[in-house]
N, C-alpha and C positions, 0 to 999 in steps of 0.2 A: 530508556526513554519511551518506549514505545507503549510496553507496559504499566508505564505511569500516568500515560496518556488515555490509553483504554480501562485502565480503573478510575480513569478519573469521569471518562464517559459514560463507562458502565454505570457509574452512581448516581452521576445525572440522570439519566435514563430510567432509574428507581424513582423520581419524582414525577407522579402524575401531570405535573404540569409540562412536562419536558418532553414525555414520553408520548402525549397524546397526539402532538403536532407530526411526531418525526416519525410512527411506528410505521412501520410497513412503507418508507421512503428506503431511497439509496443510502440514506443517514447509517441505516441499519447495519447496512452490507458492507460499507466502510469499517464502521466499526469491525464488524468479525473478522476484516480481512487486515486491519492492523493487528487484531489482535493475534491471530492466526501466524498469517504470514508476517508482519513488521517485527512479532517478537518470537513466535517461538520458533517458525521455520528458519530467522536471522542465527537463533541459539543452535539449530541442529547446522547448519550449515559452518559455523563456528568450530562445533566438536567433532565434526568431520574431516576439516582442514586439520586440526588438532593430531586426531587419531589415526586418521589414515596410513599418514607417514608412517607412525610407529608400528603398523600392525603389516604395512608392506617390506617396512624396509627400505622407503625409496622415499626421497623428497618430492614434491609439485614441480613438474618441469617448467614453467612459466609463472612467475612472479604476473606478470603484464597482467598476464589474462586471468590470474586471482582478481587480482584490480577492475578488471573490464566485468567480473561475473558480481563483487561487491556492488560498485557502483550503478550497474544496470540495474538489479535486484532493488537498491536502497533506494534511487529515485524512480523507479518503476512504481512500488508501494506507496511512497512520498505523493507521486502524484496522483493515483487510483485514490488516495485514503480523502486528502482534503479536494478533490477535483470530485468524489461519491459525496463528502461531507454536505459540499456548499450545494451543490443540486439538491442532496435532501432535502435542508433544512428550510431553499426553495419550493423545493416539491410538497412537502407537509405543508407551509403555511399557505399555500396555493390552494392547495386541498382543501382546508382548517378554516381558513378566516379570510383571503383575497377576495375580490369582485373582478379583479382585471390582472392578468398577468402581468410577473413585471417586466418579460422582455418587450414585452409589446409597448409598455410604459415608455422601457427605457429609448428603443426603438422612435415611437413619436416625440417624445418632449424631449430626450437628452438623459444624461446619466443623473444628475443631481436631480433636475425636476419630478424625472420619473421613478427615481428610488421616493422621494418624496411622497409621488400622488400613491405611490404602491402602501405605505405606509397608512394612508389619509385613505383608501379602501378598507381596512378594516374597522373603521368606525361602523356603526351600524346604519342599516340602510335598506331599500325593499328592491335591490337588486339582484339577482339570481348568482350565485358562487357559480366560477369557472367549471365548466364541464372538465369531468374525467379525464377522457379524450386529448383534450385540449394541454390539462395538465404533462400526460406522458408525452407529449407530439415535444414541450418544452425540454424533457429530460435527453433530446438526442444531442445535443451538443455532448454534454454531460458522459454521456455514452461512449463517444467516439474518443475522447479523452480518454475515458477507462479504457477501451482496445489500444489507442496507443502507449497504455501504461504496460498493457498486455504483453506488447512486443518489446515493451523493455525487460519485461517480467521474464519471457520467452530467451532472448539473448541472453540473457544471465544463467539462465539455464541451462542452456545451449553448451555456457564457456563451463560452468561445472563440469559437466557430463560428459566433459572430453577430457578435462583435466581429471577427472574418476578413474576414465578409463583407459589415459597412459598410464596414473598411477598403479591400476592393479592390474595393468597387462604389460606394463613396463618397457614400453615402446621407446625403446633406445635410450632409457634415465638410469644414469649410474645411480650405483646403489651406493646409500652414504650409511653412515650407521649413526643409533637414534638410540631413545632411550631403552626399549625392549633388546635391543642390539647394541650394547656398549662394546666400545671400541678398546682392543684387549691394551691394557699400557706395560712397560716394560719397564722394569725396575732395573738402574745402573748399578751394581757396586760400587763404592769406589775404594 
């Protein structure tokens, strides 16, 4: 999914129209970090659970905390990816074509009026576009989200790296036999 998402991004992104608004936004960094992390670090993390076993000899001692290391990881990224998205794509038109911010918009008028007037800013006009400044001071919301995605990012990690390392130091987990390790069968007469 992830991957189907990030080429679907990537391609947009090839289109000058698309690309000119959001370059150099958090849009960006979203992007590479689905693509990165959402799919392929999801695939290594996959074939580790896979291999480990069979290369230790020993199963995962905690199913839970498999669980607690997937799902921290999966909405950790989940929310960095479109919580970077939406600020970019904030952050580039802010940049691009606003005259007024939109929280500030949305702040005085209300949600609907001031998505509205934010829209009705980019007609043309002899008013000066948002300062720079101004724009990044908007992206700390935005921010603080990615850090707490962080710390989802972080606990997930956490519960790997312990699960790693009962596995190949085999802190007290019977050893089961797996496929490099077939379990010898015994043939009855009869």
């Amino acid at each position: 999914m992830a991957y189907t998402i990030v080429s679907f991004q990537g391609s947009m992104m090839s289109v000058h129209v698309f690309n000119e608004p959001f370059h150099f936004t958090h849009h960006t960094i979203a992007h590479a970090h689905l693509g990165l992390y959402g799919f392929y670090t999801m695939v290594m993390f996959g074939a580790v659970y896979y291999i480990m076993p069979r290369l230790t000899g020993r199963e995962f001692f905690s199913a839970h905390l498999m669980k607690v290391h997937f799902w921290c990881v999966a909405l950790g990224i989940l929310l960095m990816f479109f919580d970077l998205t939406i600020g970019g794509i904030i952050q580039g038109i802010d940049w691009n074509q606003a005259k007024r911010p939109l929280h500030t918009l949305v702040s005085e008028q209300g949600f609907i009026s001031g998505l509205q007037a934010w829209f009705d800013s980019f007609k043309p006009s002899q008013d000066q576009p948002i300062p720079f400044m101004t724009v990044l001071h908007e992206t700390i919301p935005y921010l603080w989200v990615r850090s707490l995605s962080g710390i989802l990012l972080f606990l997930g990690h956490l519960a790997f790296a312990i699960l790693a390392f009962w596995n190949l130091f085999g802190g007290g987990v019977a050893r089961v036999r797996t496929m490099l390790w077939p379990q010898k069968v015994e043939v009855v007469a009869k």
